[in-house]
KOLZAVO-774405 format. One line per field, with one value per residue (C-alpha): residue in one letter; x, y, z; residue number from 1. Coordinates in steps of 0.25 Angstrom, whole numbers, plus 5000, padded with zeros to 4 digits. Layout:
<rs>
residuo = (a,...)
east = (X,...)
north = (Y,...)
up = (Z,...)
num = (NUM,...)
</rs>
This chain:
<rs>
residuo = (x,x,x,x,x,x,x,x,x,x,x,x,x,x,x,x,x,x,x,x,x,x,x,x,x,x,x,x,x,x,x,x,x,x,x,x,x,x,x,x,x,x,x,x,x,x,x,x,x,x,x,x,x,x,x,x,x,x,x,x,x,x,x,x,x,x,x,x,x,x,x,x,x,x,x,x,x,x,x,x,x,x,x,x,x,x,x,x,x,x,x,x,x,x,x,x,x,x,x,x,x,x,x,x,x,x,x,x,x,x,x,x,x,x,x,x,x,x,x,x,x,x,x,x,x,x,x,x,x,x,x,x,x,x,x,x,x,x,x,x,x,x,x,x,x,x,x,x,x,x,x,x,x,x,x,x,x,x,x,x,x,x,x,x,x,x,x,x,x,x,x,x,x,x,x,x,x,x,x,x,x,x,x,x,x,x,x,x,x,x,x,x,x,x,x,x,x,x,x,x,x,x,x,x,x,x,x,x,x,x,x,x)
east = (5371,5385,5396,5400,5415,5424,5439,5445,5456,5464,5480,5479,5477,5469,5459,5456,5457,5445,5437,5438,5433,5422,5418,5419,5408,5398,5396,5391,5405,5417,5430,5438,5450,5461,5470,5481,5479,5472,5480,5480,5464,5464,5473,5465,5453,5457,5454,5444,5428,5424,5411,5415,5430,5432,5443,5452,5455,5472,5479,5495,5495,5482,5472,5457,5453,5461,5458,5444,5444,5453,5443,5431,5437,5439,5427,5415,5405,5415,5410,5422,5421,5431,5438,5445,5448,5446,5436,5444,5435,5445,5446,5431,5426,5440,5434,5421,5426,5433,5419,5419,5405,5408,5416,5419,5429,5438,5433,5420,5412,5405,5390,5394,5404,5393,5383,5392,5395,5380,5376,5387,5386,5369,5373,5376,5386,5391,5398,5404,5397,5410,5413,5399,5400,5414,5405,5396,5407,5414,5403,5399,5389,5392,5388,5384,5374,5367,5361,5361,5346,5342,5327,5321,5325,5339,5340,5335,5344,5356,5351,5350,5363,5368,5361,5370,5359,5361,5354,5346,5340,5339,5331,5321,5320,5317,5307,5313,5322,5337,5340,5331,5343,5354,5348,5346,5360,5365,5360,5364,5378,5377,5371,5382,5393,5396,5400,5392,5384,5394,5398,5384,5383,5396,5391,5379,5386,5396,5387,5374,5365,5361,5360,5366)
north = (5030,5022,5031,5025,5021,5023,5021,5029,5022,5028,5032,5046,5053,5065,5055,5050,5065,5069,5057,5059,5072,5069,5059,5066,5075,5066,5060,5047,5046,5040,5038,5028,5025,5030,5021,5025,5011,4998,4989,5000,4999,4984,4984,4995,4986,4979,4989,4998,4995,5004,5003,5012,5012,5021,5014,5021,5010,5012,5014,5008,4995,4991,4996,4997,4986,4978,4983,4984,4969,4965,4974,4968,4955,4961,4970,4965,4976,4988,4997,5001,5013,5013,5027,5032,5041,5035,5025,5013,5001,4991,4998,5000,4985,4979,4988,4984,4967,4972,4977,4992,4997,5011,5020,5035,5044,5051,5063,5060,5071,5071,5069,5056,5049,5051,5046,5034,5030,5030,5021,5011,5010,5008,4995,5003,5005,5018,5022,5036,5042,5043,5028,5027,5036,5027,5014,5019,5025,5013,5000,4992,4982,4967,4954,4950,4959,4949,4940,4949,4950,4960,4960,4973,4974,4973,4982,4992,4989,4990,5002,5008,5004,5010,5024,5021,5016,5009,4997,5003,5014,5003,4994,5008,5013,4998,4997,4985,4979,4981,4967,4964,4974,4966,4952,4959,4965,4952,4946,4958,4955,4939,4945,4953,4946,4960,4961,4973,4985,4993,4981,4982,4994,4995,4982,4988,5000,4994,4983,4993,4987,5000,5016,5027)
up = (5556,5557,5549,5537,5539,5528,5521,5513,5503,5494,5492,5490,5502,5497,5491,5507,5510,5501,5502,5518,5518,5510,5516,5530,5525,5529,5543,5540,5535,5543,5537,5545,5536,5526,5517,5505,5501,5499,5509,5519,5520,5519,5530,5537,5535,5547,5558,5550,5546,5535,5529,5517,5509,5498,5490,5480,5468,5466,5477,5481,5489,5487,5477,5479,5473,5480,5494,5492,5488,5501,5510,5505,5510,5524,5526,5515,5518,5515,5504,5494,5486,5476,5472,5460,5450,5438,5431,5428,5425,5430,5444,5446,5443,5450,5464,5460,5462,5474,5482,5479,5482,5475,5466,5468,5460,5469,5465,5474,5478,5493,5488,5479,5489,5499,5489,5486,5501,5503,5492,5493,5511,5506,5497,5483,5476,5468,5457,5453,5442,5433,5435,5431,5418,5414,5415,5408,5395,5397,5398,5388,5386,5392,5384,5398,5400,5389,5400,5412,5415,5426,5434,5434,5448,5445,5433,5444,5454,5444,5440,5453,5458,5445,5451,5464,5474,5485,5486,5497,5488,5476,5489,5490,5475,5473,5486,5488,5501,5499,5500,5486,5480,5486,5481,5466,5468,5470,5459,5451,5455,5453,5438,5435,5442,5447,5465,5469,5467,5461,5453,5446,5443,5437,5428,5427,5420,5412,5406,5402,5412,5416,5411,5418)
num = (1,2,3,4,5,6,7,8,9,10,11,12,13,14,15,16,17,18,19,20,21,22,23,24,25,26,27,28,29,30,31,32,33,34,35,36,37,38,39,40,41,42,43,44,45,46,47,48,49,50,51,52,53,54,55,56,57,58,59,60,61,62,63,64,65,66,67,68,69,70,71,72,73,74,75,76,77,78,79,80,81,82,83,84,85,86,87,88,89,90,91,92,93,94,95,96,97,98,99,100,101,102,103,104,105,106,107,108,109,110,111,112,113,114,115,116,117,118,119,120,121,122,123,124,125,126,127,128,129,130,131,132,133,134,135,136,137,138,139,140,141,142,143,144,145,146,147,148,149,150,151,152,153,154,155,156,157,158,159,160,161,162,163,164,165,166,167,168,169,170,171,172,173,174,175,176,177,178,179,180,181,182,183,184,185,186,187,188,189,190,191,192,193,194,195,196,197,198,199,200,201,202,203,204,205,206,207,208,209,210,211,212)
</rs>
């Protein structure tokens, strides 16, 4: 098994210190990069292939948002997981339309990041549980949820998605092909004018299509 190459993004140099350690805990693992800002790693971008960045959301310069949205332009299959302290809505969805894959508080454990790396590198997406919990305090029921109509199939899928299960697993729990998860996905999407998986399950959330 290939390493998994990743990048580490974030201004404050502790921050890359622990998320480096961690991530060295595991073998599979190879960090290639560190940047203090989003221009640097845009820049960086030019001479480094990672399959996996973790992004921090406010940072001088460039913020993630921005740099995630400028990398996708440059490498499209790049997983972003965005990092941050807090749960601000307006971050989390503005990262979301930028192409981030995953959110992680910088408080991450070993097991979860793991976890995370896993699900989102296997066509998932993954949410921190405390982002999850302030969705689900803050959401509310949208008018447009009055005409979105869901196959049983795709009720499952959201919901399994919403458990943080890569499409691979959705693909086995399902016994069906994982390309039959991508088409529904994609009509999720197209439904719910929403970009990825973790745009979904963050709809999903905030608009009561599903219980957690």
């Amino acid at each position: 098994m290939n390493k998994i190459k990743i990048m580490i993004v974030d201004d404050v140099k502790m921050t890359r210190m622990g998320m480096s350690f961690l991530l060295q805990q595991n073998p599979d693992f190879e960090v290639i990069g560190e940047a203090d800002n989003g221009r640097f790693f845009v820049n960086m971008l030019n001479n480094h292939a990672p399959d996996l960045v973790f992004m921090d959301v406010n940072m001088p310069m460039m913020n993630g948002i921005d740099a995630t949205t400028e990398a996708m332009k440059l490498r499209p299959n790049l997983k972003v997981i965005a990092l941050t302290n807090d749960d601000g809505e307006a971050s989390i969805e503005e990262m979301t339309k930028a192409g981030a894959k995953g959110f992680l508080m910088k408080t991450v454990e070993f097991d979860e990041l793991q976890k995370a790396i896993m699900i989102i590198m296997n066509g998932g997406s993954y949410i921190a549980p405390q982002l999850i919990a302030y969705y689900n305090r803050t959401s509310i029921l949208n008018n447009r949820n009055d005409y979105i109509q869901l196959s049983p199939i795709e009720n499952n899928i959201l919901n399994l998605l919403c458990q943080s299960k890569s499409l691979a697993d959705i693909a086995r729990l399902l016994s069906v092909d994982v390309t039959v998860i991508e088409y529904h996905c994609e009509n999720l999407s197209k439904k719910t004018n929403t970009r990825n998986a973790v745009g979904l399950v963050l709809y999903a959330i905030k608009n009561k299509l599903v219980k957690l």
